[in-house]
VORO-243951 format. One line per 4 residues: number of its first residue (from 1); for each residue x, y, z of C-alpha. Coordinates in Angstrom, 2 decimals. Layout:
NUM> X:Y:Z | ...
//
This chain:
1> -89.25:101.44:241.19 | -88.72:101.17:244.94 | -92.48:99.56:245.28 | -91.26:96.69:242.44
5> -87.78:95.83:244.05 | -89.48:95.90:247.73 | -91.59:93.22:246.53 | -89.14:91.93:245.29
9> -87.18:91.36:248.43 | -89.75:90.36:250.82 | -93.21:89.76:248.58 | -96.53:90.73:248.27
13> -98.33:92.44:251.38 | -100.06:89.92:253.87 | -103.94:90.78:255.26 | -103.86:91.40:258.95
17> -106.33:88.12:259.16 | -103.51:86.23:257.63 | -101.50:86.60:260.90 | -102.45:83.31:262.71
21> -101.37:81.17:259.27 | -98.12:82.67:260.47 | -98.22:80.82:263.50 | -95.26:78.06:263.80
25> -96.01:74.14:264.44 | -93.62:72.32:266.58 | -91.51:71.16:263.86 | -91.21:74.32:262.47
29> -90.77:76.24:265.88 | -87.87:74.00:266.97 | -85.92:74.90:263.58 | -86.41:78.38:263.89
33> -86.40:78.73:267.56 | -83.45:76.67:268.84 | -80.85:77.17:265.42 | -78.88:79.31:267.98
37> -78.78:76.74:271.37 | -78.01:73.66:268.47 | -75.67:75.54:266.66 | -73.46:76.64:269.97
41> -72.29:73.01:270.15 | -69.85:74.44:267.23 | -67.64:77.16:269.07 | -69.04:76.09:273.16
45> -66.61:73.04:273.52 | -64.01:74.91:271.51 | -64.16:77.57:273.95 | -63.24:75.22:276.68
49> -60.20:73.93:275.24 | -59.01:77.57:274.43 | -58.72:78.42:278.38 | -57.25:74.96:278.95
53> -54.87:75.17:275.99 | -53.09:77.35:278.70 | -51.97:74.41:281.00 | -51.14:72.33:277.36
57> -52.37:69.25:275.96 | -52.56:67.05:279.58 | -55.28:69.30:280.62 | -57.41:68.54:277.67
61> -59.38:65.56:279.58 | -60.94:68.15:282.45 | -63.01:68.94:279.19 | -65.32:65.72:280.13
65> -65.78:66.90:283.80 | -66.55:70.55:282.65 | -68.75:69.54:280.10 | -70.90:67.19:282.55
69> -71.49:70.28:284.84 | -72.61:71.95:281.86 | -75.15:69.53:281.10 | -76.45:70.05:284.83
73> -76.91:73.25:284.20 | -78.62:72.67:280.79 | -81.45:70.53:282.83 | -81.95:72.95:285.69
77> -82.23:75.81:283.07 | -85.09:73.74:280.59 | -86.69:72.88:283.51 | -86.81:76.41:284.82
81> -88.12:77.23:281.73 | -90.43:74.98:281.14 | -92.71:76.36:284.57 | -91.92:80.04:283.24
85> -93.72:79.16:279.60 | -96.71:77.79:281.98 | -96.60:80.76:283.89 | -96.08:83.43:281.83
89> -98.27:81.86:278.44 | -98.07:85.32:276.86 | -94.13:85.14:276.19 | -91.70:88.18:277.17
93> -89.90:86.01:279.40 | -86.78:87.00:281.42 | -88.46:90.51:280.94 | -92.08:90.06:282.34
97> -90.93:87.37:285.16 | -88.64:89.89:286.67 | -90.77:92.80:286.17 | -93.71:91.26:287.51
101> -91.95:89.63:290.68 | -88.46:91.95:291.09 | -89.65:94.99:289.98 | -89.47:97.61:287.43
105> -85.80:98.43:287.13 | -85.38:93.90:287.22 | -87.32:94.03:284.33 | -85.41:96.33:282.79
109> -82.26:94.97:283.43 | -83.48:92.03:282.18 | -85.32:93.18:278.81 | -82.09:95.20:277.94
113> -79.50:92.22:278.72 | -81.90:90.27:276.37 | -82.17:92.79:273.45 | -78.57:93.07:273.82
117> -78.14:90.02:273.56 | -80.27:88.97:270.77 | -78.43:91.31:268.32 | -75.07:89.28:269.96
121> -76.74:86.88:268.49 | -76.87:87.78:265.35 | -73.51:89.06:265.46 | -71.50:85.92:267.27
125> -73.95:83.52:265.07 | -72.69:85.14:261.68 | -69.57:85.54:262.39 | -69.19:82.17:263.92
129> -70.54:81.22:260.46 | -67.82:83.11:258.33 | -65.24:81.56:260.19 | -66.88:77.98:259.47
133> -66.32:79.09:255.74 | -63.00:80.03:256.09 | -61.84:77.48:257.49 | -62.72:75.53:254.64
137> -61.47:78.02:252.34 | -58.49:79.65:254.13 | -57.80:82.25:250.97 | -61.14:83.67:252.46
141> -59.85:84.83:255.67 | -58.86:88.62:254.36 | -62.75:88.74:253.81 | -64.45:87.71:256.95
145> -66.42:91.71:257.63 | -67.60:91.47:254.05 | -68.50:87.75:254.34 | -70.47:88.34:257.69
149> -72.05:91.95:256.40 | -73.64:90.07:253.74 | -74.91:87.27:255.34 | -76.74:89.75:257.81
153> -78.39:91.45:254.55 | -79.63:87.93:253.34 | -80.76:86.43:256.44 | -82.50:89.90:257.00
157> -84.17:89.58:254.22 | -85.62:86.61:254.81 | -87.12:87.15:257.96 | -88.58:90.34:256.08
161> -90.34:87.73:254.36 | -92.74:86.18:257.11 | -92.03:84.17:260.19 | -93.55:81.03:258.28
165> -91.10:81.77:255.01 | -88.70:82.02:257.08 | -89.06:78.77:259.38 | -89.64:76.67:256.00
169> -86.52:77.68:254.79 | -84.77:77.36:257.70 | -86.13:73.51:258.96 | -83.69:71.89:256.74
173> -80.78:73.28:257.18 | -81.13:72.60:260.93 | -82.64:69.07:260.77 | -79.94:68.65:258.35
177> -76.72:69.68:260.88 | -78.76:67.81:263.46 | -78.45:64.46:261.48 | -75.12:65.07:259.73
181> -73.29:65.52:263.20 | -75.33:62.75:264.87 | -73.75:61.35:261.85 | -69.75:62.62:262.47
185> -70.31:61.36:266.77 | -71.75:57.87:265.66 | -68.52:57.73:263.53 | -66.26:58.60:265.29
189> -67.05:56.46:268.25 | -67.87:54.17:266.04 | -63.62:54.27:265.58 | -62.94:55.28:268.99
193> -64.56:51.60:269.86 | -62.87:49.50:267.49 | -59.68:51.04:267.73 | -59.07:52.86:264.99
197> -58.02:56.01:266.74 | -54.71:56.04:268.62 | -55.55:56.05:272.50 | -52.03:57.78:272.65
201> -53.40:60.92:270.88 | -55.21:61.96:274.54 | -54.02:61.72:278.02 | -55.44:59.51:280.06
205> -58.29:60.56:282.23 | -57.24:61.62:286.07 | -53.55:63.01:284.27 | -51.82:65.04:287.04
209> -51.73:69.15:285.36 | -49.02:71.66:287.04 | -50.45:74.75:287.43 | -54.07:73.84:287.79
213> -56.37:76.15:289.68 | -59.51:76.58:290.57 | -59.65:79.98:288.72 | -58.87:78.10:285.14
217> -61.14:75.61:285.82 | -64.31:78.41:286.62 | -62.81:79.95:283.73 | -63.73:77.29:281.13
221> -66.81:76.06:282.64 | -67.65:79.75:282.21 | -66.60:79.81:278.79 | -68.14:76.68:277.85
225> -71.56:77.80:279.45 | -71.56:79.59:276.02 | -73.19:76.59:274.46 | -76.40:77.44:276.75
229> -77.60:80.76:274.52 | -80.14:80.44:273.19 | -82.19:78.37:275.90 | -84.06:81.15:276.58
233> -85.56:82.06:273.34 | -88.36:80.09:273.48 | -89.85:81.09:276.62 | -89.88:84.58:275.06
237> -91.91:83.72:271.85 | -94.97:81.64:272.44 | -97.37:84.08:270.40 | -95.32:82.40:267.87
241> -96.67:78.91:268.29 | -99.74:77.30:267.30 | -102.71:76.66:269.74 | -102.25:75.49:272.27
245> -99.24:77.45:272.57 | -97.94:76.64:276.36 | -97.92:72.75:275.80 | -96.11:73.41:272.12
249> -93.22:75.53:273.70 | -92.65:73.13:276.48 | -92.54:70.11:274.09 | -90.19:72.27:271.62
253> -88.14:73.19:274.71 | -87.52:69.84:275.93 | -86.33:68.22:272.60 | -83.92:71.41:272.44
257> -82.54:70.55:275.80 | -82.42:66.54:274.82 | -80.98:67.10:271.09 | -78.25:70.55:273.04
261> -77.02:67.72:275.52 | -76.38:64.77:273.07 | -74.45:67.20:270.68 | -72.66:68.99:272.94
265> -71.66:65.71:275.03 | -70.40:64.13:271.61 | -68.69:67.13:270.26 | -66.36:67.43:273.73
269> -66.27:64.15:274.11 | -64.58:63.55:270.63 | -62.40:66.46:270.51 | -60.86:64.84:273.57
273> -60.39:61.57:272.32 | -59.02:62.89:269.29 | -56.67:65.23:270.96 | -57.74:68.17:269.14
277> -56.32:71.23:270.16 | -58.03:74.91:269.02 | -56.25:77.05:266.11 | -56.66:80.20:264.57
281> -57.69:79.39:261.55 | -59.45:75.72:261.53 | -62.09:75.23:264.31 | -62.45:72.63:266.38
285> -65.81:70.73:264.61 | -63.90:71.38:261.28 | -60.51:69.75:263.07 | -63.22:66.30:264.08
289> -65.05:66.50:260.88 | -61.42:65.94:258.58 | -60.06:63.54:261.52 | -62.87:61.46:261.12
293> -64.05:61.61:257.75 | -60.67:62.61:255.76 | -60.58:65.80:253.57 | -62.79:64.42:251.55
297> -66.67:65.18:249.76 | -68.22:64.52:253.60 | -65.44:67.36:255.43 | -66.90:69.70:252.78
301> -70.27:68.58:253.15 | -70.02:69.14:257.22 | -68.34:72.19:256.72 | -71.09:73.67:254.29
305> -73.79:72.56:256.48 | -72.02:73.68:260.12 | -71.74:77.22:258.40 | -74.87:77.01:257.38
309> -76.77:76.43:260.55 | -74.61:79.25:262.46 | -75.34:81.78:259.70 | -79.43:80.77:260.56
313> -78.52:80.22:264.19 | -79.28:84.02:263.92 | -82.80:83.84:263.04 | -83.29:83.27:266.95
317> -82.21:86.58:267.53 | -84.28:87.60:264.72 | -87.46:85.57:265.69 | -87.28:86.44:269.77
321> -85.97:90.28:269.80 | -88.92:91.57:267.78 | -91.38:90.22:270.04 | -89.64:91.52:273.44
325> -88.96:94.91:271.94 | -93.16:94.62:271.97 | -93.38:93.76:274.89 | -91.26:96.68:275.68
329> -92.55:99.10:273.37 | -96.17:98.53:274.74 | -94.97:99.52:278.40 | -93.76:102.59:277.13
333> -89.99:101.42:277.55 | -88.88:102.07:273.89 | -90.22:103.49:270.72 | -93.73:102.41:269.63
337> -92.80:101.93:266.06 | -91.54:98.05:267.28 | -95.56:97.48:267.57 | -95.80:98.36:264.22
341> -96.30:94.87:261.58 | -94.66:95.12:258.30 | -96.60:94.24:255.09 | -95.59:90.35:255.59
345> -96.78:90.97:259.22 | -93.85:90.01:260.92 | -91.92:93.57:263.22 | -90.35:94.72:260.92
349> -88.62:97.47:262.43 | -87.26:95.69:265.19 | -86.02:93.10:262.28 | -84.62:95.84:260.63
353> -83.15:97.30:263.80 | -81.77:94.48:264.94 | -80.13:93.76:261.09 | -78.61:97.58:261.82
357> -76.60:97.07:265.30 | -75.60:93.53:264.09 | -73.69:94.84:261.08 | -72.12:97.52:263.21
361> -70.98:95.24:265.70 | -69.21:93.02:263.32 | -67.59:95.25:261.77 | -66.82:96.79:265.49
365> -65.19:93.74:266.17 | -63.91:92.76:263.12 | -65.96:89.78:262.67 | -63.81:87.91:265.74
369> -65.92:85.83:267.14 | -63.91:84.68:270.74 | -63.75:88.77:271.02 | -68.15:88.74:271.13
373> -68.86:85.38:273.06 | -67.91:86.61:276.31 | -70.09:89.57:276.39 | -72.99:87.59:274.76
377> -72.62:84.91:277.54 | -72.67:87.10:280.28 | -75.84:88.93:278.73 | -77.59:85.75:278.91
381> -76.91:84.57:282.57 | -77.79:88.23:283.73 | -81.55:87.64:282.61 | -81.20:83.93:283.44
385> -80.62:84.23:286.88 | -83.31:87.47:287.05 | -85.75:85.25:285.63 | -85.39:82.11:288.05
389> -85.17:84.72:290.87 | -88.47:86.00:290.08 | -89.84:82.80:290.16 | -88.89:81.87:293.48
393> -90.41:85.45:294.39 | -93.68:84.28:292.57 | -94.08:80.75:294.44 | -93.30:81.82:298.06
397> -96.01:84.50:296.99 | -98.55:82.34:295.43 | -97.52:78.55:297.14 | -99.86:77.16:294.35
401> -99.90:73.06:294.08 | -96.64:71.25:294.08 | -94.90:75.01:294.90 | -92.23:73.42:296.58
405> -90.88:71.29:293.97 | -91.17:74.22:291.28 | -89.06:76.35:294.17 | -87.02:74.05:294.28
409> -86.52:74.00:290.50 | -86.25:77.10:290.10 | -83.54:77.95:293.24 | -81.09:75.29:291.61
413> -81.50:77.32:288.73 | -81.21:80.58:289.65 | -78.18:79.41:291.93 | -76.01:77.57:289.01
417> -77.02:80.72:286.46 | -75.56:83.30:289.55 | -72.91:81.52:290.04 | -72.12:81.23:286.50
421> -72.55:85.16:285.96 | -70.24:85.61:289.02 | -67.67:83.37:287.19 | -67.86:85.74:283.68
425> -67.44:88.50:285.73 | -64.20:87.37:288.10 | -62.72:85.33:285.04 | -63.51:86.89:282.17
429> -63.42:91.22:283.38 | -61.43:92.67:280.85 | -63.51:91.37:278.20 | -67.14:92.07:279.99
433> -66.37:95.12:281.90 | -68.37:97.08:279.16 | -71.54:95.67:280.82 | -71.66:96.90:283.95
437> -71.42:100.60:282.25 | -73.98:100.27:279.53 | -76.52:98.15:280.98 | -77.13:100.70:283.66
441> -77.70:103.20:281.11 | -80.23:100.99:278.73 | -81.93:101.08:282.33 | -81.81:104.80:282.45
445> -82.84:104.98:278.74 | -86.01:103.00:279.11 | -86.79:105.16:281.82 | -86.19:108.58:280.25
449> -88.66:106.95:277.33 | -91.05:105.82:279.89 | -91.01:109.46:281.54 | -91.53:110.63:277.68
453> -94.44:108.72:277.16 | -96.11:109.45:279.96 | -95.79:113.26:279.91 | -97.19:113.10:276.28
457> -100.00:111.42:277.71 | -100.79:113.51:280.69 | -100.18:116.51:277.79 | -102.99:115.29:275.57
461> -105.09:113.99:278.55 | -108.03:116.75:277.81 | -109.26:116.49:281.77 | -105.95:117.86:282.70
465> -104.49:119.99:280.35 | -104.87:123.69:280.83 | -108.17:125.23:278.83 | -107.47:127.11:275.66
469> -107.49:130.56:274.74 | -110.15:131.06:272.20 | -108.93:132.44:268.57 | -110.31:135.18:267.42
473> -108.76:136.06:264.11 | -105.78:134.65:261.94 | -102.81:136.21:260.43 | -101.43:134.66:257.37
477> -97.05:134.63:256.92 | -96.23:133.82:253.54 | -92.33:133.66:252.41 | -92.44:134.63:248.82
481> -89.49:134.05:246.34 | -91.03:136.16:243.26 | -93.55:136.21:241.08 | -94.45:132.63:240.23
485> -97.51:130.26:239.90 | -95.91:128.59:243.22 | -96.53:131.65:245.02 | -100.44:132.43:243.15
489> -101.17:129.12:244.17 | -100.32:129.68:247.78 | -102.10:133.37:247.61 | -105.02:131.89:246.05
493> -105.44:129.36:249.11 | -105.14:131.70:252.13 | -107.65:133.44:250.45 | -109.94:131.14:250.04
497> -109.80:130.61:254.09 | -110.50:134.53:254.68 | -107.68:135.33:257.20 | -108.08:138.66:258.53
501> -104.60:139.64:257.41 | -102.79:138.39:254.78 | -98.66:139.24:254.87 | -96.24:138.39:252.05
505> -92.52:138.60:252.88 | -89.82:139.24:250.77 | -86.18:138.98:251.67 | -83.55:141.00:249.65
509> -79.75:140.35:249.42 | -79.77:143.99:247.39 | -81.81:147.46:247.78 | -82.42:147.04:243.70
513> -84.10:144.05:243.88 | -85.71:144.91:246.82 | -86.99:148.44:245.08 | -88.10:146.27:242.06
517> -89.77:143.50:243.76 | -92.13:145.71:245.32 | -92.96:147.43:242.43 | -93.49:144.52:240.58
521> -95.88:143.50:243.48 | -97.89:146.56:244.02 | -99.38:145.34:240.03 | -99.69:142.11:240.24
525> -100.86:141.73:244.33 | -102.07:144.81:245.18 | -104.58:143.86:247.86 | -101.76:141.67:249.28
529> -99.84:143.69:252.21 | -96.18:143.04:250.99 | -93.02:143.56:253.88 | -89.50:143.63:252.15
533> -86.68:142.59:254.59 | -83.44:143.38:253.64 | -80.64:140.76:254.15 | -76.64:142.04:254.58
537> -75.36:138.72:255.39 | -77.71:136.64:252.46 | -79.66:134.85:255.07 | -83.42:134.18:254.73
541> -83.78:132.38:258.07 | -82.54:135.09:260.30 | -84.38:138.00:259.17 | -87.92:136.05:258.14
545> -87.93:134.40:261.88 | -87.31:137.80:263.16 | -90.40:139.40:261.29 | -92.50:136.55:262.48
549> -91.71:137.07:266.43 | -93.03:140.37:265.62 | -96.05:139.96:264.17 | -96.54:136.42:266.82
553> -95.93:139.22:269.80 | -98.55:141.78:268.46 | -101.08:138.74:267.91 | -101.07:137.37:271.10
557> -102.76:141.09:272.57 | -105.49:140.55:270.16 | -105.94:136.22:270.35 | -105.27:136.19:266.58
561> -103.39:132.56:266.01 | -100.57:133.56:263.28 | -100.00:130.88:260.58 | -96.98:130.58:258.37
565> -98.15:129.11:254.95 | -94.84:128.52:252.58 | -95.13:127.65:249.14 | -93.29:124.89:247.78
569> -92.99:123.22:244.24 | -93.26:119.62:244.22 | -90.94:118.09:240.74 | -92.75:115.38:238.88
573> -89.50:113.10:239.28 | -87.84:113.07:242.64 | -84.29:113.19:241.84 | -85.10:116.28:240.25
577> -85.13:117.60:244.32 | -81.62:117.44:243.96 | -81.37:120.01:241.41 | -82.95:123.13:244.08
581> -82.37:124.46:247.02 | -85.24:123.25:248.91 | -85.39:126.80:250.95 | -88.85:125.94:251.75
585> -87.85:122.64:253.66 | -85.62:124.54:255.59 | -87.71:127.63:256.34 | -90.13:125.47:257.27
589> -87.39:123.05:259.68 | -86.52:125.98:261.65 | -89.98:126.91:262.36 | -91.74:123.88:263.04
593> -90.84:123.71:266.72 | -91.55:127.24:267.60 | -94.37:127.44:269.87 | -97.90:128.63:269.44
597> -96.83:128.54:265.10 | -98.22:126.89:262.77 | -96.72:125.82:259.88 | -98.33:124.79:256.75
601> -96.89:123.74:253.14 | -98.97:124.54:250.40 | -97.23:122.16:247.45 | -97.79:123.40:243.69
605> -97.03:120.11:241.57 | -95.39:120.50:238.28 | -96.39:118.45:234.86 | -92.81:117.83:233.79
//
């Protein structure tokens, strides 16, 4: 039943020489790769006008010079990226720059800030989503958890699916926001040029502000750096793209950067000119959509598709997080399992993973979505300015051709992205503070995996392991219940291996049954040495781990290896496990990790 409704959910199971027909064409790559840096442009100029909405309405125009140092960020930042996907062909980004040219514990930093990010992603994108809905629907707003849990279920699914499934489904929605708010900005200045919006609803440009500070203004060109993440993802996923895959993430990269600027510019610019000031419950693109299009068919239409692309937005996080927890996972920083390929071939445990924290952070933060973009921002700029630091490292190293002018890149870059991350930090503390405590300790995590790994390996290493005492004889444990076909089977097995001692044990909660059991034994097994413990307190644990130090202790003098063999009935239905004890499970859970023990099941399967 499980089997059926898997397949189901994410199909039939791919070949592993299927894999490179799930590589992405440019067209594809830009849909699935740069949903989250297009779909920013919905909630990154808002977030500008929410820190000026503190000096009031005149302050609204410092939007345009805050946005234009945005954009010169933007550049430096594709550019940047653009040498480190010709550098660094095989992806990992952020991760393998710094580790490669800052060090270990860089890299680290980095590869966390970016995994912690990427389920941010997910989290901010849905969310950012839900509210999108809402504010279309306000009688929604009660349900904005529920709304956001789900949508992490279905996008999950999909990427379960396959990277290609998933990039198919996800090209129109994204070409379709693309064109419907190229659409909305060729409107509305469109109106803005032949006067049909009141000049009087803005301040004019250059309007004196009381209480203007430099701190406010670092403050929103902080908050409105938020439109940036995202910019990253693509450096991190080239295995994704088809051959050859360097010149197709550059390409992809740059019409991200070109299509980012041109939204972004005409979101901030029109909320401006509109005087459109942020609100709980309506969002700013929703607040431009109705002003210039009227609540009619094309608000809902915009509204619909804006929701759309932020709920996919997170398919970034789901598309670039599996492939840098490989990255990780094959330098022994985390679990190995995120090597692992589903049946559709895509990671599926990092999708799944990723799906997991996502959920809990939503409903951690209640869905709010101005409550996760600070910390998301300043995860981004962390490995931003790691990365273009580790590229200066690598060209003063290397000085190959035309060094200079990629230094030079790359220091613009890595100073804007600092300064940036500086500006989070002073502006924005209570709300990022969290960082500085549990990045450290993702550090420290990696590193007590790392340190896991490799004293497994130097364990199992055969040259330097210690040499083993040869066996000379076994003892055979066996638990026994009562008389039963379960426990004949088992029997019937040791002896079949010829142990040189075979010991049944018997634990009694009462001296009659204990009396009776072994007289019922001495007929039925009487070849079979049978030891009776008796149990005061009803526990079979206690008294049977007891017995088995013993016998362990007075094996060791002779090399005899002792092996605990417990029989165990296997229903023909599973939910029938519900309806016993399972006292073998647990026997055999408390012995499993005792040293120099083995532990074997023997299963006897019923017929019905």
């Amino acid at each position: 039943m499980f089997t059926l409704f898997k397949r189901v959910l994410i199909g039939q199971p791919l070949k592993s020489k299927d894999l490179g027909e799930q590589k992405l064409n440019k067209t594809k790559a830009l849909a699935i790769l740069s949903s989250d840096a297009l779909s920013s442009v919905a909630y990154g100029p808002e977030q500008i006008l929410l820190v000026l909405m503190a000096l009031g309405a005149a302050a609204y125009w410092l939007s345009i010079p805050i946005a234009v140092g945005i954009l010169v960020l933007l550049v430096a930042l594709v550019l940047s990226y653009r040498q480190i996907i010709f550098a660094y062909p095989h992806g990992g980004g952020a991760y393998v720059v710094s580790k490669e040219n800052l060090g270990v514990n860089s890299g680290l930093l980095a590869g966390g800030s970016l995994l912690v990010d990427y389920i941010l992603t997910v989290a901010v994108s849905i969310s950012a989503g839900t509210d999108a809905i809402t504010s279309a629907f306000p009688s929604l707003h009660g349900y904005n958890v529920l709304i956001a849990c789900l949508l992490v279920v279905l996008i999950t699914i999909l990427n379960l699916r396959g990277l290609t499934e998933s990039a198919s489904v996800l090209a129109y929605p994204v070409y379709l926001f693309v064109a419907i708010l190229f659409l909305t900005i060729a409107v509305g200045l469109y109106k803005v040029l032949t006067g049909q919006i009141s000049p009087e609803l803005h301040t004019s440009f250059g309007t004196p502000i009381a209480g203007l500070s430099l701190f406010l203004l670092l403050r929103a060109f902080a908050s409105g750096s938020s439109a940036l993440t995202g910019v990253e993802a693509i450096s991190n996923a080239i295995p994704n793209f088809k051959s050859p895959a360097p010149s197709n993430a550059a390409k992809t990269l740059a019409a991200m950067g070109i299509l980012l600027a041109i939204l972004f510019s005409g979101i901030v610019f029109l909320a401006y000119y509109y005087g459109i000031s942020p609100k709980t419950e309506e969002t700013v693109v929703s607040q431009i959509a109705s002003a210039t299009f009227g609540r009619g068919i094309m608000y809902y239409i915009i509204q619909g598709i804006t929701a759309m692309i932020l709920v996919l937005a997170a398919n970034t996080g789901y598309s670039a997080f599996p492939l840098l927890a490989v990255n990780l996972a094959k330098d022994k920083y985390i679990a190995r399992m995120f090597t692992v390929r589903g049946d559709r071939l895509g990671y599926s445990n990092g999708i799944l993973f990723l799906a997991t924290a996502s959920i809990l952070l939503i409903i951690m933060f209640k869905g709010q979505t101005e409550h996760l973009i600070p910390l998301y921002a300043v995860g981004v700029f962390i490995p931003f300015t790691l990365a273009q630091t580790g590229m200066l490292v690598k060209w003063l190293r290397e000085k190959p051709a035309g060094w200079r002018v990629k230094l030079t890149i790359n220091a613009i870059g890595a100073a804007i992205s600092f300064l940036v991350m500086i500006i989070f930090f002073i502006t924005k503390f209570p709300q990022v503070w969290p960082v500085l405590i549990f990045l450290p300790l993702i550090v420290l995590f990696f590193r007590s995996i790392h340190k896991h790994y490799e004293d497994v390996g130097d364990q199992l290493r055969i040259s330097s392991c210690e040499p083993h005492k040869p066996i000379e004889g076994n003892v055979f444990v066996i638990p026994v219940a009562g008389i039963t076909h379960v426990v004949e089977n088992t029997l019937n097995y040791a002896k079949s291996l010829h142990p040189d001692q075979i010991i049944a044990v018997y634990v009694a909660f009462d001296k009659e049954s204990e009396k009776g059991f072994e007289e019922k034994w001495s007929h039925w097994q009487p070849d079979v040495r049978l030891v009776t413990l008796y149990s005061q307190y009803r526990s079979i644990i206690q008294p049977l781990t007891k017995f088995v130090d013993t016998v362990e202790y007075k094996a060791k003098e002779s090399n005899f290896q002792v092996t605990v063999l417990i029989p165990q009935f296997i229903p023909k239905k599973r939910w029938h496990n519900a309806l016993h004890n399972q006292s073998s499970l647990l026997i055999r859970a408390f012995l499993l990790y005792r040293r120099d023990l083995i532990v074997t099941t023997v299963p006897y399967h019923f017929k019905k």
